[in-house]
N, CA, C and O atoms as CSV, one atom per row, in Angstrom:
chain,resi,resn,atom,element,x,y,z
A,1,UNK,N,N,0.846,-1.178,0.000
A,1,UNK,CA,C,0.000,0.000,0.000
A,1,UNK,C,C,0.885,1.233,0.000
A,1,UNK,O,O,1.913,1.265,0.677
A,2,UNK,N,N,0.466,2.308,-0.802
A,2,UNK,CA,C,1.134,3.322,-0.830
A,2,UNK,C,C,1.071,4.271,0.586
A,2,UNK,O,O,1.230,3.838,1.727
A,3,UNK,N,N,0.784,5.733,0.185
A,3,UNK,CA,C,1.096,6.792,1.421
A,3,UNK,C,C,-0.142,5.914,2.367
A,3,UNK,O,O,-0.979,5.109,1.959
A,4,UNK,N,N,0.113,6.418,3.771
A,4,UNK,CA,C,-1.006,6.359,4.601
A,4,UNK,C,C,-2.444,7.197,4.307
A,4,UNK,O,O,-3.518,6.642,4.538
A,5,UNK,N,N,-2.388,8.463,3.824
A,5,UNK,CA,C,-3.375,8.876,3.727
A,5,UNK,C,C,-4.410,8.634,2.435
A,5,UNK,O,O,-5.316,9.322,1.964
A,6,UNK,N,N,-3.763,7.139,2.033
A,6,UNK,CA,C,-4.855,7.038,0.906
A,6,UNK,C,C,-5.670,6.098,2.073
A,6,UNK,O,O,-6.669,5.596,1.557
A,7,UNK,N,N,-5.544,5.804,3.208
A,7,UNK,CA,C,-6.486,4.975,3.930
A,7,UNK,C,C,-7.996,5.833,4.080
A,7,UNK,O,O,-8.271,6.822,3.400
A,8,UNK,N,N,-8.660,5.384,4.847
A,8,UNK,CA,C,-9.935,5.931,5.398
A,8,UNK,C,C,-9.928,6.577,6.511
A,8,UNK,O,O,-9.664,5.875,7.488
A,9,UNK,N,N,-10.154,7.831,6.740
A,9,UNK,CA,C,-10.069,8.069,7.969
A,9,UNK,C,C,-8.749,8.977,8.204
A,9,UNK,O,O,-8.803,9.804,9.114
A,10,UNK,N,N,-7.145,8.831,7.160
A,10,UNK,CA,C,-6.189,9.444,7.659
A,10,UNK,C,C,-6.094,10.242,6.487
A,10,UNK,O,O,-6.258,9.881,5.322
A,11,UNK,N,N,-5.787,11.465,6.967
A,11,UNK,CA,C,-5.796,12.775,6.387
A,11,UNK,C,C,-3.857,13.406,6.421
A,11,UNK,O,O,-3.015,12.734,7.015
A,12,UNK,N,N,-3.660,14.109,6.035
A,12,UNK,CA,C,-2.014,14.297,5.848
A,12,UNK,C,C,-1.523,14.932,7.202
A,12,UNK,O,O,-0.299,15.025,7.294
A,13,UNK,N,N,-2.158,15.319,8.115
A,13,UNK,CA,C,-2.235,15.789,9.604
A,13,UNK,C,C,-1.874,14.206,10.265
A,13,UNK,O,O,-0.725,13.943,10.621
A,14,UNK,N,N,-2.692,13.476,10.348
A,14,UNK,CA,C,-2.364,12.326,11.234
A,14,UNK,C,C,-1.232,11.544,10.085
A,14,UNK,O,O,-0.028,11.695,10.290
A,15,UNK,N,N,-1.492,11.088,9.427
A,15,UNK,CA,C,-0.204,10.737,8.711
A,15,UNK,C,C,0.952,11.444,8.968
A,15,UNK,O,O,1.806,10.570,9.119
A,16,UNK,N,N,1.262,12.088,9.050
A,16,UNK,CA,C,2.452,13.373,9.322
A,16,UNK,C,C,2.979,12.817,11.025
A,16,UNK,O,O,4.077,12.535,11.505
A,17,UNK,N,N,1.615,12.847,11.553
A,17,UNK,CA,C,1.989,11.911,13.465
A,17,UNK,C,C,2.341,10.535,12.730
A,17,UNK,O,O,3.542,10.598,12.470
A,18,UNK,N,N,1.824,9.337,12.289
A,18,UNK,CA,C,2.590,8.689,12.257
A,18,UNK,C,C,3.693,8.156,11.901
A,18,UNK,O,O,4.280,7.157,12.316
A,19,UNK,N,N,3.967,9.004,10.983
A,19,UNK,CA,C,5.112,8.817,10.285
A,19,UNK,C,C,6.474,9.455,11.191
A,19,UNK,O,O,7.595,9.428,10.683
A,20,UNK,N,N,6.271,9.963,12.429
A,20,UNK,CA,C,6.739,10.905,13.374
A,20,UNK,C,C,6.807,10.042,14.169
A,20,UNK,O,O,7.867,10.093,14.793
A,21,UNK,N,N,5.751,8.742,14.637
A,21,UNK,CA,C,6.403,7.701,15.435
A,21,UNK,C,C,6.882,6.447,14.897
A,21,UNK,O,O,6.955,5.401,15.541
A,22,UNK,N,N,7.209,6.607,13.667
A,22,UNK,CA,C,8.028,5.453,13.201
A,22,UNK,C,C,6.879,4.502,12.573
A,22,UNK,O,O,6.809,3.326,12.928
A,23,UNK,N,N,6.139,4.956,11.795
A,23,UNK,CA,C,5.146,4.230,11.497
A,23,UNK,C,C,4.405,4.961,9.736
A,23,UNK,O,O,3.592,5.808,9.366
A,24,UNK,N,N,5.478,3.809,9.064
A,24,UNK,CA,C,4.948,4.730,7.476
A,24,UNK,C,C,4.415,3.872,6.488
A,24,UNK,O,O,4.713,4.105,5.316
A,25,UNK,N,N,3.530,2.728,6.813
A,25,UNK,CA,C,3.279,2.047,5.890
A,25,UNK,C,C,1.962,1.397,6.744
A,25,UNK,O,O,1.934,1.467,7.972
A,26,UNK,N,N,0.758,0.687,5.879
A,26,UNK,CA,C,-0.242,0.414,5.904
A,26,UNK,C,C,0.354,-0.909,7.161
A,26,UNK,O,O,0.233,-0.800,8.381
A,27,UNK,N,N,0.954,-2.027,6.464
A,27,UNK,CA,C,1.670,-2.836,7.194
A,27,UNK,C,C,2.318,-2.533,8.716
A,27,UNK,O,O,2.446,-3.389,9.591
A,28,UNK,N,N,2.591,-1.517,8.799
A,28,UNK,CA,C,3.288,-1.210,10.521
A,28,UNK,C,C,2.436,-0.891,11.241
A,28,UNK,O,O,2.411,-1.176,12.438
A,29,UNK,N,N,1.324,-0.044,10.454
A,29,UNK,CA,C,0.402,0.415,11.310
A,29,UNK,C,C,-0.841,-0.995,11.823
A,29,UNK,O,O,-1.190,-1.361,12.946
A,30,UNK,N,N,-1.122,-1.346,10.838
A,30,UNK,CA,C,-2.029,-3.293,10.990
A,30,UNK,C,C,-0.679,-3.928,12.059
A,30,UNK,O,O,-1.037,-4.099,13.224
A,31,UNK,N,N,0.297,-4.157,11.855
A,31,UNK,CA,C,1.022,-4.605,12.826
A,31,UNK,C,C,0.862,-4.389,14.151
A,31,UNK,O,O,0.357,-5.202,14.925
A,32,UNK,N,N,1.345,-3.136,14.486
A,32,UNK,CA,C,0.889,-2.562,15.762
A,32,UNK,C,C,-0.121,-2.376,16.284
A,32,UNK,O,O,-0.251,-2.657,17.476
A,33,UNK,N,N,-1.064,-1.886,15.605
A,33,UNK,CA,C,-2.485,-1.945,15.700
A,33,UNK,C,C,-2.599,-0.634,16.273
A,33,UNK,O,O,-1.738,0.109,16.743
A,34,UNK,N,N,-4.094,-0.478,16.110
A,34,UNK,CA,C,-4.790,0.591,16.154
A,34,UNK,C,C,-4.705,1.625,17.631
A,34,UNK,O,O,-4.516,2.841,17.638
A,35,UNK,N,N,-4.911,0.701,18.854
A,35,UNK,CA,C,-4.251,1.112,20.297
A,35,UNK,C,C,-2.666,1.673,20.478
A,35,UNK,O,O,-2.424,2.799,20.911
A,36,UNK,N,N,-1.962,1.015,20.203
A,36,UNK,CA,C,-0.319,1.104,20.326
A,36,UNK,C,C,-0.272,2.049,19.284
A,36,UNK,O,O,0.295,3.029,19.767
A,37,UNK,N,N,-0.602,2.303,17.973
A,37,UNK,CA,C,-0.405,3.462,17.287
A,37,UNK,C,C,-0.533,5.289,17.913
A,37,UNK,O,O,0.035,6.381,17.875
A,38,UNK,N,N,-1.920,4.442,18.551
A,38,UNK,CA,C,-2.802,5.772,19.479
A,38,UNK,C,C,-1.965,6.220,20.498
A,38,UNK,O,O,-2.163,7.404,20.771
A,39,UNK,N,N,-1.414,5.872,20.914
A,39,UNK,CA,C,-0.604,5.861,22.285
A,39,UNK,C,C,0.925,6.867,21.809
A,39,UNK,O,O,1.279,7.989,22.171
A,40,UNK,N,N,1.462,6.018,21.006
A,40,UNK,CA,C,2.370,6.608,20.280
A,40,UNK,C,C,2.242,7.850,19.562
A,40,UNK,O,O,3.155,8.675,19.606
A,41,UNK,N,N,0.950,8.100,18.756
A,41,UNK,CA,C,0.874,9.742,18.579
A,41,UNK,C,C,0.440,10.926,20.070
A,41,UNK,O,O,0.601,12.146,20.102
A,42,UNK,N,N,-0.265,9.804,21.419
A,42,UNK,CA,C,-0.414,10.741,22.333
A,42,UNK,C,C,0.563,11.097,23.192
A,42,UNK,O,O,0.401,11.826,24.171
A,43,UNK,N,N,1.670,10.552,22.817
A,43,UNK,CA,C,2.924,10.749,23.560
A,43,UNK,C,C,3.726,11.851,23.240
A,43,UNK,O,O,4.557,12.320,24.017
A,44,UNK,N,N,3.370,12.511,21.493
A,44,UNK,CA,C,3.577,13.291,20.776
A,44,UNK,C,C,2.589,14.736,20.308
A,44,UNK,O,O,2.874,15.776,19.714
A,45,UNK,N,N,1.245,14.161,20.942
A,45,UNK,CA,C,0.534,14.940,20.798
A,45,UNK,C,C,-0.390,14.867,21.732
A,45,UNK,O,O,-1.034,13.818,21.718
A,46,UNK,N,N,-0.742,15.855,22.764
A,46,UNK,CA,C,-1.232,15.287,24.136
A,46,UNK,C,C,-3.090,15.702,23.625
A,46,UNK,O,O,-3.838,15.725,24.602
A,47,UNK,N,N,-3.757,15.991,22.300
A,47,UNK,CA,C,-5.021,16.491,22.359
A,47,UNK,C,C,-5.292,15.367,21.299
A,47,UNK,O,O,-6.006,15.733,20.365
A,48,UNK,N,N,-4.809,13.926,21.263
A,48,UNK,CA,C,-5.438,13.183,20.330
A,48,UNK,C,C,-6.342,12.671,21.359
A,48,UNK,O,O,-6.115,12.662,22.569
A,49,UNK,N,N,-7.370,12.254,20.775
A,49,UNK,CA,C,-8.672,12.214,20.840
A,49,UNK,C,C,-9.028,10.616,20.800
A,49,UNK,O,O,-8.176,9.819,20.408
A,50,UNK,N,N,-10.473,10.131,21.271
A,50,UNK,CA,C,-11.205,9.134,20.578
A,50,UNK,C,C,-11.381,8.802,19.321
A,50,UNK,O,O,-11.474,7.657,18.880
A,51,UNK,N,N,-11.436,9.990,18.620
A,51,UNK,CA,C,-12.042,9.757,17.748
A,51,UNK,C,C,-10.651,9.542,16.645
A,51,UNK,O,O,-10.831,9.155,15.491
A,52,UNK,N,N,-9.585,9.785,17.070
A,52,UNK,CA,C,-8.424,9.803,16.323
A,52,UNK,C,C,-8.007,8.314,16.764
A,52,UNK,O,O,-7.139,7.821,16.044
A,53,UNK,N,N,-8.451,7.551,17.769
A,53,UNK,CA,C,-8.688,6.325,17.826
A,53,UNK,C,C,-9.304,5.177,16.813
A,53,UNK,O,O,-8.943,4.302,16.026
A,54,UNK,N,N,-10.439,5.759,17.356
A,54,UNK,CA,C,-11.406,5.177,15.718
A,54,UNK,C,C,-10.814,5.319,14.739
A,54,UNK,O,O,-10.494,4.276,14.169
A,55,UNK,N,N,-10.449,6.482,14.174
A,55,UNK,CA,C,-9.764,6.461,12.653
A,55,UNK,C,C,-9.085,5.642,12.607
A,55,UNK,O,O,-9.264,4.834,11.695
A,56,UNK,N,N,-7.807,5.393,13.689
A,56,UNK,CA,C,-6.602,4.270,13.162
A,56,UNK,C,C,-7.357,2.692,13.152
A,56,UNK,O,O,-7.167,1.857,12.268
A,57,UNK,N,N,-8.112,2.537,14.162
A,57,UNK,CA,C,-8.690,1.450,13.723
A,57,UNK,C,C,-9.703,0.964,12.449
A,57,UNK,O,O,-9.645,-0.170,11.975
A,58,UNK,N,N,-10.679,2.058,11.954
A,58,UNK,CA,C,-11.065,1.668,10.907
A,58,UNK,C,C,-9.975,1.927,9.490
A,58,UNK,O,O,-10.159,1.362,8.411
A,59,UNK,N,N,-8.713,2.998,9.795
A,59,UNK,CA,C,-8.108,2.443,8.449
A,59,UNK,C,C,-7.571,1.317,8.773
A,59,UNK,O,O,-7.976,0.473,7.973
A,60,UNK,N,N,-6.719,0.767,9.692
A,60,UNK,CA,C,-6.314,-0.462,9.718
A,60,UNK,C,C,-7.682,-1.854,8.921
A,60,UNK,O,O,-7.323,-2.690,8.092
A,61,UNK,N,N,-9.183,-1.744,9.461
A,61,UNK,CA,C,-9.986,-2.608,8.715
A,61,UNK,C,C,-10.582,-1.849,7.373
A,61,UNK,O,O,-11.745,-2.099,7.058
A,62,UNK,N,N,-9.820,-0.944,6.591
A,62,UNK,CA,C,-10.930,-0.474,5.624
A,62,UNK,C,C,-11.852,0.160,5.178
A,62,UNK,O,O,-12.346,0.292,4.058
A,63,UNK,N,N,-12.134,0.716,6.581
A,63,UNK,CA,C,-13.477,1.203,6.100
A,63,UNK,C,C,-13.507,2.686,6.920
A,63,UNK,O,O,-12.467,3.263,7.237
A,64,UNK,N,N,-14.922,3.238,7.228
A,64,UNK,CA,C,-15.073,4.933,7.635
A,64,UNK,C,C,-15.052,4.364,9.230
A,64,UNK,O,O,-15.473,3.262,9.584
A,65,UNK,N,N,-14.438,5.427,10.121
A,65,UNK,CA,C,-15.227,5.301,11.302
A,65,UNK,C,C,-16.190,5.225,12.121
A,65,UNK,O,O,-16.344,4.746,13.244
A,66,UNK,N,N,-16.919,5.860,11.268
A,66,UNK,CA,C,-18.392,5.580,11.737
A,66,UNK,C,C,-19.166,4.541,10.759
A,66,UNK,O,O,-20.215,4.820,10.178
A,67,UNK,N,N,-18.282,2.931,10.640
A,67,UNK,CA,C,-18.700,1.988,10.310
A,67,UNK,C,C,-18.035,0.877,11.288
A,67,UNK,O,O,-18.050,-0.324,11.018
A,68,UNK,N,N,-17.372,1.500,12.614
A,68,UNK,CA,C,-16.558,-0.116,13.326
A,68,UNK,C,C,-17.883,-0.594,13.948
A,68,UNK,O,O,-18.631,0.201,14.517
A,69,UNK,N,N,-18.150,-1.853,13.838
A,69,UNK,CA,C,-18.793,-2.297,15.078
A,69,UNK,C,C,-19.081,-1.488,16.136
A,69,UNK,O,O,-18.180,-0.775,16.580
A,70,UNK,N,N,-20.368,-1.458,16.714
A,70,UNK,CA,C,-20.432,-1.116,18.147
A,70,UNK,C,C,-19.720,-1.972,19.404
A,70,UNK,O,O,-19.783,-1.693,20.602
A,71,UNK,N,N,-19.208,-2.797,18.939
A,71,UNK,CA,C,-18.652,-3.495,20.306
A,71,UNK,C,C,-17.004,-3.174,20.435
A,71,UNK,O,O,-16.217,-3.004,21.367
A,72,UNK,N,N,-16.935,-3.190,18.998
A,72,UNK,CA,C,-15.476,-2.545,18.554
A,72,UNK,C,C,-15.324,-1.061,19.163
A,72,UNK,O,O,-14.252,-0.649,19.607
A,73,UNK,N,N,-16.320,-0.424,19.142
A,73,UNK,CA,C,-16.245,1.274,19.441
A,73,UNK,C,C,-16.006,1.106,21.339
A,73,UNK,O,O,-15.298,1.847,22.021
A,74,UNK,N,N,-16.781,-0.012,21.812
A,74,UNK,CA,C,-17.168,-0.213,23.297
A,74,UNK,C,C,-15.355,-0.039,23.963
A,74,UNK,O,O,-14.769,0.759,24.695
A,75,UNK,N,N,-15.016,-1.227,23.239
A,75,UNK,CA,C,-13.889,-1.345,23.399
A,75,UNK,C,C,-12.736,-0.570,23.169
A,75,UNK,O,O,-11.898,-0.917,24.001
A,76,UNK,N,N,-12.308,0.287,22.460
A,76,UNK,CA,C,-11.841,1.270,22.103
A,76,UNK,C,C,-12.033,2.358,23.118
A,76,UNK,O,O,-11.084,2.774,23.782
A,77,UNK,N,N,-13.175,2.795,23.236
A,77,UNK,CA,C,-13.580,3.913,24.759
A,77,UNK,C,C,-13.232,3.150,25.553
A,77,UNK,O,O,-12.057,3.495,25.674
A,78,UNK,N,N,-13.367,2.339,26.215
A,78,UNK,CA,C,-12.815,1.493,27.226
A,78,UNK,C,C,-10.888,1.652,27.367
A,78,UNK,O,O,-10.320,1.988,28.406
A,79,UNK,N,N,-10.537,1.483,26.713
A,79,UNK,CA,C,-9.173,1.600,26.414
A,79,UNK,C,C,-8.835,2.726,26.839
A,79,UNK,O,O,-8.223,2.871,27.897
A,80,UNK,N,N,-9.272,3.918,25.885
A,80,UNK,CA,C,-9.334,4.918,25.780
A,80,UNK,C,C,-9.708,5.944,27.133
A,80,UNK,O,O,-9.033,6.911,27.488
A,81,UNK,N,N,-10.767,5.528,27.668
A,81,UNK,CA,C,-10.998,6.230,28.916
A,81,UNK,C,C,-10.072,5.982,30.187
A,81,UNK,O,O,-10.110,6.561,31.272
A,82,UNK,N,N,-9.192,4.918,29.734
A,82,UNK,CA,C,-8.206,4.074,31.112
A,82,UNK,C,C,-6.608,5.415,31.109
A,82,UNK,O,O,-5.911,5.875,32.013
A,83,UNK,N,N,-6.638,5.618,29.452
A,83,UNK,CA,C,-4.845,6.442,29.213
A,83,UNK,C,C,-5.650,8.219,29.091
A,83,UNK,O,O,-4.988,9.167,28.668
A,84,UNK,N,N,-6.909,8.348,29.477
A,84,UNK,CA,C,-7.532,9.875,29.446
A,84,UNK,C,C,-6.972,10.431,30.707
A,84,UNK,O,O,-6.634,9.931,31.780
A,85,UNK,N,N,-6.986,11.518,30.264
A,85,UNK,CA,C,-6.001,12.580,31.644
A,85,UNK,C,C,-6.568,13.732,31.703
A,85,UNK,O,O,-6.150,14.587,32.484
């Protein structure tokens, strides 16, 4: 797969963060996954969001964010509300 921002969801702003934590290909980012990515841009950027959550996880599966599963989203806030400050 080419740049990151031909995914769903990543725009040349968050691409720009990941590529800033060592993360420049469709493959590193599915590797690591969608959590550990998140973490890694909030270490770099202390106002990423939920919803900048969601994005990495639905480009990692393909699709828009406001298409993950609801149990998928459950989980994600869950995560998400544990590293909130």
């Amino acid at each position: 797969m080419g740049k990151l921002s031909e995914l769903p969801n990543i725009g040349k702003v968050v691409e720009e963060q990941l590529n800033q934590v060592g993360i420049n290909t469709y493959e590193q980012l599915k590797e690591i996954g969608s959590k550990d990515a998140w973490l890694k841009i909030k270490a770099i950027d202390s106002s990423a969001c939920i919803h900048r959550l969601y994005a990495l996880e639905g480009a990692i599966q393909g699709i828009r964010k406001t298409q993950l599963p609801v149990e998928k989203k459950a989980e994600l806030k869950e995560f998400y509300d544990y590293f909130k400050k």
